[in-house]
C-alpha positions as CSV (number, residue, x, y, z in Angstrom):
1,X,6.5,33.4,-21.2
2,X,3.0,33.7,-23.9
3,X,1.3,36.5,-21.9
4,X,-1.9,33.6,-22.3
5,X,-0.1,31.1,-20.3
6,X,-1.4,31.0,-16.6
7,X,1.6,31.1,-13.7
8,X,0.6,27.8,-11.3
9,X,2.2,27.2,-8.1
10,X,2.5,24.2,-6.9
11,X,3.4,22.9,-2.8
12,X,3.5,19.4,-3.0
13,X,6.0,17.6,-1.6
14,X,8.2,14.6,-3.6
15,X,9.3,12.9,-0.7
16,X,6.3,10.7,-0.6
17,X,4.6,8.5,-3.3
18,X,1.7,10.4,-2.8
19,X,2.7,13.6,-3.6
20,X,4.7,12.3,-6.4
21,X,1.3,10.5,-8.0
22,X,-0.6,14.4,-7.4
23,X,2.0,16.1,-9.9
24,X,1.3,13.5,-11.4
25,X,-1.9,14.2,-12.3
26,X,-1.1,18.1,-12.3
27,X,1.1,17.6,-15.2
28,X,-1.4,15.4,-17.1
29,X,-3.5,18.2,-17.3
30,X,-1.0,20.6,-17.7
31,X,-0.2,18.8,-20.7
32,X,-3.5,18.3,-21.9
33,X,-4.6,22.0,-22.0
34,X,-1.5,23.0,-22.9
35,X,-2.2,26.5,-21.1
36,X,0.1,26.9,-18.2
37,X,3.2,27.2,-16.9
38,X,4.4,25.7,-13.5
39,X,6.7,26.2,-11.1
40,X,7.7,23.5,-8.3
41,X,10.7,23.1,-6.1
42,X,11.0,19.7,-4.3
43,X,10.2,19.4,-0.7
44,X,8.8,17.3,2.0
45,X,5.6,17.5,3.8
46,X,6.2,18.7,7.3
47,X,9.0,21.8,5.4
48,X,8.4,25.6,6.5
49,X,6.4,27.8,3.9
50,X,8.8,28.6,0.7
51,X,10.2,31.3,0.7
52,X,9.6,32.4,-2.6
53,X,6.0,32.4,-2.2
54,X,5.6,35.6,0.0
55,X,4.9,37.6,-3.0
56,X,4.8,35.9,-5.5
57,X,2.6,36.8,-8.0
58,X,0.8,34.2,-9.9
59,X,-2.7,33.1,-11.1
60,X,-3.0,30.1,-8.9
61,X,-1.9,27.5,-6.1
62,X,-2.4,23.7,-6.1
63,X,-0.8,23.1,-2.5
64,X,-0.7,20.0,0.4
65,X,-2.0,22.5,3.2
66,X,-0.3,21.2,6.3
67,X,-0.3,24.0,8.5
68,X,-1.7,27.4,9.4
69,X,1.1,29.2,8.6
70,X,1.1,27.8,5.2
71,X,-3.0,28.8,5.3
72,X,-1.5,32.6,6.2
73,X,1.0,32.7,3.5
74,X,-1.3,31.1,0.7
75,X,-4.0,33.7,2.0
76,X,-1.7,36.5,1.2
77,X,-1.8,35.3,-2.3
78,X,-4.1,37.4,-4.4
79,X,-5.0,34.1,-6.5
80,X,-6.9,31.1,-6.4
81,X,-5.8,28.0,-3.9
82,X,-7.2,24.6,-4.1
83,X,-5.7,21.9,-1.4
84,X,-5.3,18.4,-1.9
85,X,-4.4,17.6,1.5
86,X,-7.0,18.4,4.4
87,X,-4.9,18.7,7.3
88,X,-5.5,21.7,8.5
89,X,-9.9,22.3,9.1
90,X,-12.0,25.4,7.9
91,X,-8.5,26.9,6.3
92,X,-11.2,27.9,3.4
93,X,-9.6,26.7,0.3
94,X,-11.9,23.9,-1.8
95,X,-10.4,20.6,-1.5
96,X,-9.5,17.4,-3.6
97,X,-8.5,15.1,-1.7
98,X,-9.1,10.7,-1.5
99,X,-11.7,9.4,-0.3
100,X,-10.3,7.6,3.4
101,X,-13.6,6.2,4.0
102,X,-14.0,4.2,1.0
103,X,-10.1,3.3,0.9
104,X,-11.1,1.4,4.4
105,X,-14.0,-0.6,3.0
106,X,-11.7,-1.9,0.5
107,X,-8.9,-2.7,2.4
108,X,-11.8,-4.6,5.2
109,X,-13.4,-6.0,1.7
110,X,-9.8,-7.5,0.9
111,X,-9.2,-9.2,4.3
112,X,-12.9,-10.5,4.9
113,X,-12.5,-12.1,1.2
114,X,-9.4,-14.4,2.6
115,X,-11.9,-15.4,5.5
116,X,-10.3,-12.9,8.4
117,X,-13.0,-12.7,11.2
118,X,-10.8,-10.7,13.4
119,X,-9.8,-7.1,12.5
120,X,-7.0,-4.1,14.0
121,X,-6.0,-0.9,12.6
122,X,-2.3,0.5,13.1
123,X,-2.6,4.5,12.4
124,X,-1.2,7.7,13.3
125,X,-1.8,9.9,16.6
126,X,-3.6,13.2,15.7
127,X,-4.2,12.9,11.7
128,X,-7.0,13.4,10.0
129,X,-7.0,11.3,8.1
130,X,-5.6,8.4,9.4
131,X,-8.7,9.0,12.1
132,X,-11.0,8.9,8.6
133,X,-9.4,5.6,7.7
134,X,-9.8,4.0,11.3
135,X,-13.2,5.0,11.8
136,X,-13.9,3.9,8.1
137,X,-12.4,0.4,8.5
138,X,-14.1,0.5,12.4
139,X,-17.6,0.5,10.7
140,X,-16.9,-2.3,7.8
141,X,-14.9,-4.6,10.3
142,X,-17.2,-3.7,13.6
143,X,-16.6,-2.0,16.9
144,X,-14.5,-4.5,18.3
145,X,-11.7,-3.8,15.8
146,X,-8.4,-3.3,18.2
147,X,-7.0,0.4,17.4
148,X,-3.2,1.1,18.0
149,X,-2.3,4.9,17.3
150,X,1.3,6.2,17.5
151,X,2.9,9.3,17.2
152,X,4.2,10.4,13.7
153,X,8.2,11.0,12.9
154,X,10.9,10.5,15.0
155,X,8.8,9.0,18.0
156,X,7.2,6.4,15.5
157,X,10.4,4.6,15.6
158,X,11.3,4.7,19.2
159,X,12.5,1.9,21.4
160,X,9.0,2.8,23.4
161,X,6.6,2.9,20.4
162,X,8.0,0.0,18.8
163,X,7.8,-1.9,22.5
164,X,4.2,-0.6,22.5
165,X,3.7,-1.9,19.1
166,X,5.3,-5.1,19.5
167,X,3.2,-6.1,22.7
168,X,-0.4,-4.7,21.3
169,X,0.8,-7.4,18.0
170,X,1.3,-10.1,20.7
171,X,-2.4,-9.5,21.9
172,X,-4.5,-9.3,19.0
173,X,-6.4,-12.8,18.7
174,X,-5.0,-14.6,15.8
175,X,-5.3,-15.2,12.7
176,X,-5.9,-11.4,12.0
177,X,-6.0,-8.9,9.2
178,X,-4.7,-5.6,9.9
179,X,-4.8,-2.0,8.0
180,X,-2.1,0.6,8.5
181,X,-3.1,4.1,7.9
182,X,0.1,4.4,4.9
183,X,2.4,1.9,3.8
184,X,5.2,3.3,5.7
185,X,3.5,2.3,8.6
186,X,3.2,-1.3,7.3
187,X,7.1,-1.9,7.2
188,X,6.9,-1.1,11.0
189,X,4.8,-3.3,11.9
190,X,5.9,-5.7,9.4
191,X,9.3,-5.5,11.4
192,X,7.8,-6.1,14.6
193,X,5.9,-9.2,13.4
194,X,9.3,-10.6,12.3
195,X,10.5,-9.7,15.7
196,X,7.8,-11.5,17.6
197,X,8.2,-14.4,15.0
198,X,4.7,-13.9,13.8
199,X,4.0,-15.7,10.5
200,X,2.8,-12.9,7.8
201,X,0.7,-13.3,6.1
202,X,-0.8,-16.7,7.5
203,X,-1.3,-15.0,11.7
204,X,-1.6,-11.3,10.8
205,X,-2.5,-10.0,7.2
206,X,-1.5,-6.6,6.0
207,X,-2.9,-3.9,4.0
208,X,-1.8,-0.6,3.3
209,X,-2.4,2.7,1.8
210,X,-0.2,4.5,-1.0
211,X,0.8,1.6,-2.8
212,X,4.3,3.3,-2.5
213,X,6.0,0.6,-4.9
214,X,9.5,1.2,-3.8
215,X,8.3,1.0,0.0
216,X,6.2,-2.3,-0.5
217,X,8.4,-4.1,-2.7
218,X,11.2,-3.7,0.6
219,X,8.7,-4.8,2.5
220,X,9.0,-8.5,4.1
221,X,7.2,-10.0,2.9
222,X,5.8,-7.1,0.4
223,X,3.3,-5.0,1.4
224,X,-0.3,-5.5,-0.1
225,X,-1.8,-1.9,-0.2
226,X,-4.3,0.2,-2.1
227,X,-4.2,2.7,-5.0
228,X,-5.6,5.4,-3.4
229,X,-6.5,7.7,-5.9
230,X,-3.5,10.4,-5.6
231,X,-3.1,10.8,-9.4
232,X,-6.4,11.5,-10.1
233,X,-6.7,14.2,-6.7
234,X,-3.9,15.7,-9.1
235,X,-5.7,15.9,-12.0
236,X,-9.0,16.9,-10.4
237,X,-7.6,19.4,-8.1
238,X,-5.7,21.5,-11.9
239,X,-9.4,21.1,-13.5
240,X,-10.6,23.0,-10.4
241,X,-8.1,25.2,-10.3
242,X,-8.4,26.1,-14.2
243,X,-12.1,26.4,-13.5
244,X,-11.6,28.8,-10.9
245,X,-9.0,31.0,-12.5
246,X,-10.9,30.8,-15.4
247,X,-14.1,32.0,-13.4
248,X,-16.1,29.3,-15.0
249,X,-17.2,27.4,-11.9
250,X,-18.0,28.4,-8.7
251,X,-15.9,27.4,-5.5
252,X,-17.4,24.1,-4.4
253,X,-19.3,24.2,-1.1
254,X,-18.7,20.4,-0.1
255,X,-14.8,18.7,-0.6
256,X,-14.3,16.8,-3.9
257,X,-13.5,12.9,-2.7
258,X,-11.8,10.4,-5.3
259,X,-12.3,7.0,-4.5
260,X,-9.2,4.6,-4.6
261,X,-8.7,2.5,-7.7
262,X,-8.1,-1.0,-6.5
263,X,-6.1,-3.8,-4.5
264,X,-2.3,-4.4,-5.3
265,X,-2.4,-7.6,-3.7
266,X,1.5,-8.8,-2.6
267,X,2.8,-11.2,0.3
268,X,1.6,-10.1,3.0
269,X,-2.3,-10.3,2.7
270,X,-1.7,-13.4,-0.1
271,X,-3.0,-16.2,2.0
272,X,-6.3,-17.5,3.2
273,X,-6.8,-17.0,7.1
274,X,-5.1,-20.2,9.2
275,X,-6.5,-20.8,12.2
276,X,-4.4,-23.4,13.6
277,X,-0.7,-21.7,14.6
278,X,1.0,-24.8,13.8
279,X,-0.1,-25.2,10.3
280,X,0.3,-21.1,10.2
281,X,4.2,-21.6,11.3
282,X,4.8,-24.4,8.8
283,X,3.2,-22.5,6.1
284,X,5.8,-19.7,6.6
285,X,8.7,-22.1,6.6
286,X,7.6,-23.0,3.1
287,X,7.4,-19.6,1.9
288,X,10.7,-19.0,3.3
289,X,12.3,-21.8,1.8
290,X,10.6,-22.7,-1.8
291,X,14.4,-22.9,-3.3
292,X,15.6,-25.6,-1.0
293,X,15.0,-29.5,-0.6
294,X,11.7,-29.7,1.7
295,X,10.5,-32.6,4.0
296,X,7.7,-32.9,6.1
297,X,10.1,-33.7,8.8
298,X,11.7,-30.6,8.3
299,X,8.2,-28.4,8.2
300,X,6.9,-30.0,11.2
301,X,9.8,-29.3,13.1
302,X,9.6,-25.3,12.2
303,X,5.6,-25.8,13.3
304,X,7.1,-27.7,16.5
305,X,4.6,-30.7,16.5
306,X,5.1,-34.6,14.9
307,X,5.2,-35.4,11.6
308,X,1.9,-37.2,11.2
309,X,0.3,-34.5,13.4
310,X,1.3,-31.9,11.2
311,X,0.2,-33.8,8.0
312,X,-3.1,-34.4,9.0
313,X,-3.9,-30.7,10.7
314,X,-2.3,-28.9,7.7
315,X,-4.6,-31.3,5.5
316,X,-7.8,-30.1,7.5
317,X,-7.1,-26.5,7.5
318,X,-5.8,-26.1,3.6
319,X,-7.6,-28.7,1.9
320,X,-4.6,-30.9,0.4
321,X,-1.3,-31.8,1.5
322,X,1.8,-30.5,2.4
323,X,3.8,-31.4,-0.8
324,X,0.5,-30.3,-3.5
325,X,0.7,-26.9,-1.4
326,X,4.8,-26.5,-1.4
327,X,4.4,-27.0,-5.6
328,X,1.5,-25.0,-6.3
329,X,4.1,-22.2,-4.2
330,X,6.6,-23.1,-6.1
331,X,4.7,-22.9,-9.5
332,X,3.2,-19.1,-8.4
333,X,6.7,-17.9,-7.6
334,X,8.0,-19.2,-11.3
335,X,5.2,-17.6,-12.9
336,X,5.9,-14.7,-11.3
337,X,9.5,-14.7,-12.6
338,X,8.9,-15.9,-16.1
339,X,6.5,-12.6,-16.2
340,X,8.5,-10.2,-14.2
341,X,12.1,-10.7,-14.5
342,X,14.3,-11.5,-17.2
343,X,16.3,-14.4,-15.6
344,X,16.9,-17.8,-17.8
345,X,14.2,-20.7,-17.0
346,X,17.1,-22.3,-15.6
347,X,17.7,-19.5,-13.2
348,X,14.3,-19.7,-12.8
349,X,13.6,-23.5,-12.3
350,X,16.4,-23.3,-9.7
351,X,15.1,-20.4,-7.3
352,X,11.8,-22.1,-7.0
353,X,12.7,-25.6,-6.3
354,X,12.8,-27.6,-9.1
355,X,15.4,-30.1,-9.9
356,X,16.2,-28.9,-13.6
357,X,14.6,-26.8,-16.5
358,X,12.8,-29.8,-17.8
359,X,10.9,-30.7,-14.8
360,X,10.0,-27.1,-14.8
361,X,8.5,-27.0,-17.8
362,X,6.6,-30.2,-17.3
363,X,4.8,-29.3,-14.1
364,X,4.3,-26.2,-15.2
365,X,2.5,-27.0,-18.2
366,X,0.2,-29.7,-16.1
367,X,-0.6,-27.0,-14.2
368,X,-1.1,-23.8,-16.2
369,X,-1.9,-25.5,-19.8
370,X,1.2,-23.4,-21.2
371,X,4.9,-23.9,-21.1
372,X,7.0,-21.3,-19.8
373,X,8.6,-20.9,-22.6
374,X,5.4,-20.2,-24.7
375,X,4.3,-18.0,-21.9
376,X,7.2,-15.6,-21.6
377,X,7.2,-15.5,-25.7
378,X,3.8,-14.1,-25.6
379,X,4.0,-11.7,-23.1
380,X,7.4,-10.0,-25.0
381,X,5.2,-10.3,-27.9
382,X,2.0,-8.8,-26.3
């Protein structure tokens, strides 16, 4: 190795997105400066302190600081340590980390902008920063938000927490938009909804944190969640860490906090608040079934009232009727193919609904000013 080149360590685990999105941002600088060599063996979070790291001698650490006997070890290295997770208070190494705070206003911001007056928060027992997030999204969304806080790991998934979870869902006043602490919390309660038969996103909105892609995509519906930020905490945390091997900063006194970049909004926050649970159950049934032959019979029977009953409350809480609602579904779902997949319009035409190609194309035009075939041309071309 150049005897220039700087040795970096690096404890950061790969088995979450988050950690994944930090190297991330590592590496970009790495790359950028073009001054370092790094060394990184996968792990997972909650793993025992490597090994290889009681004496190792380097020139620096960039480490997810879980515990204090990973504070000891990384103490006993003679070398700067910056941590970009916060777990473990007054360990006395500087910190990047995101900012949990501001990632609750926007998830609050999200669900208040689809008209949710009513407001929980599904987090983790004895975290940090899960306790940041729910007192964050407590403040934008008021003191009356309802708080549900389980243990993390094997317990999260127990027959008791998930009875726990299931009856605190069947309490919370409804329509209601919820924030879990990570996304992997949202696919439990997401499960427990379906269990109950709650309608998602119409009685109980979700919002995550990570925007883990492979996790929210599984989800079902998938999970709307926020870009928190990770990549940049990654490169942030390497310019500190150059800076401070470097001796051309000073250790910072206060945490560095990134704020999150933004909403990836997805299935299970894509809806406007529905306060009658009729019209919320027969808007589900149309979600579920955009690909098969709809009547209102058959929707008012899912929402279990009459036909003309449904008709006319559906029409006073959406704004238009059942079958403009069912195509404007249908149209979003083909859009979302033609832009997203590489399935023939056909294909296409038949998964959301539509009799044929043809017809496709000619609501789809009426409705979007392009055809789909124009549409898909351009965005292989842009």
């Amino acid at each position: 190795m150049p005897p220039d080149r700087k040795r970096v360590a690096l404890i950061v685990e790969t088995s979450l997105a988050s950690g994944r999105e930090i190297l991330r941002g590592i590496a970009r600088y790495a790359h950028e400066i073009d001054r370092w060599h790094l060394f990184h063996a996968a792990r997972g979070l909650q793993e025992a302190v490597p090994g290889w790291l009681r004496g190792w001698d380097g020139d620096g650490v960039i480490a997810r600081v879980h515990s204090e006997e990973l504070v000891g070890a990384l103490r006993d290295v003679e070398a700067p340590v910056v941590d970009v997770l916060g777990q473990v208070p007054r360990c006395g190494f500087p910190l990047v980390h995101v900012d949990d705070e501001r990632i609750a206003f926007e998830a609050a911001r999200h669900l208040r902008d689809r008209d949710f007056r009513s407001f929980a928060f599904f987090g983790i027992e004895g975290e940090n920063w899960s306790e940041r997030r729910r007192e964050g999204f407590r403040q934008a969304c008021g003191r009356r938000t309802a708080i549900l806080e389980t243990p993390r790991g094997e317990a999260e998934a127990s027959e008791k927490s998930v009875a726990q979870l299931r009856a605190w869902l069947r309490e919370l006043p409804k329509p209601v938009g919820v924030m879990v602490a990570s996304d992997q919390r949202g696919l439990l309660l997401l499960e427990a909804c379906r269990s109950e038969g709650i309608a998602v996103p119409e009685q109980v909105a979700v919002v995550g944190v990570d925007n883990d892609v492979t996790l929210c995509d599984i989800s079902s519906p998938p999970l709307t969640s926020i870009r928190a930020g990770h990549f940049r905490v990654g490169y942030e945390a390497a310019r500190l860490l150059d800076g401070l091997m470097t001796d051309s900063v000073k250790e910072p006194k206060q945490p560095v906090f990134v704020p999150p970049t933004g909403v990836v909004i997805r299935g299970s926050s894509d809806t406007l608040a529905i306060d009658d649970p009729a019209v919320a159950l027969g808007v589900r049934f149309l979600r579920e079934h955009l690909s098969e032959p709809v009547t209102n019979d058959l929707v008012a029977r899912a929402a279990g009232i009459s036909r003309t009953l449904f008709q006319q409350r559906f029409r006073e809480a959406m704004g238009k009727t059942v079958r403009e609602y069912l195509t404007e579904q249908r149209l979003r779902r083909a859009k979302g193919l033609i832009e997203n997949s590489d399935l023939t319009l056909a294909d296409i035409a038949q998964r959301c609904g539509f009799k044929h190609q043809e017809y496709l194309g000619d609501v789809f035009r009426k409705h979007f000013g392009i055809t789909p075939g124009r549409l898909r041309k351009t965005i292989k071309e842009g």
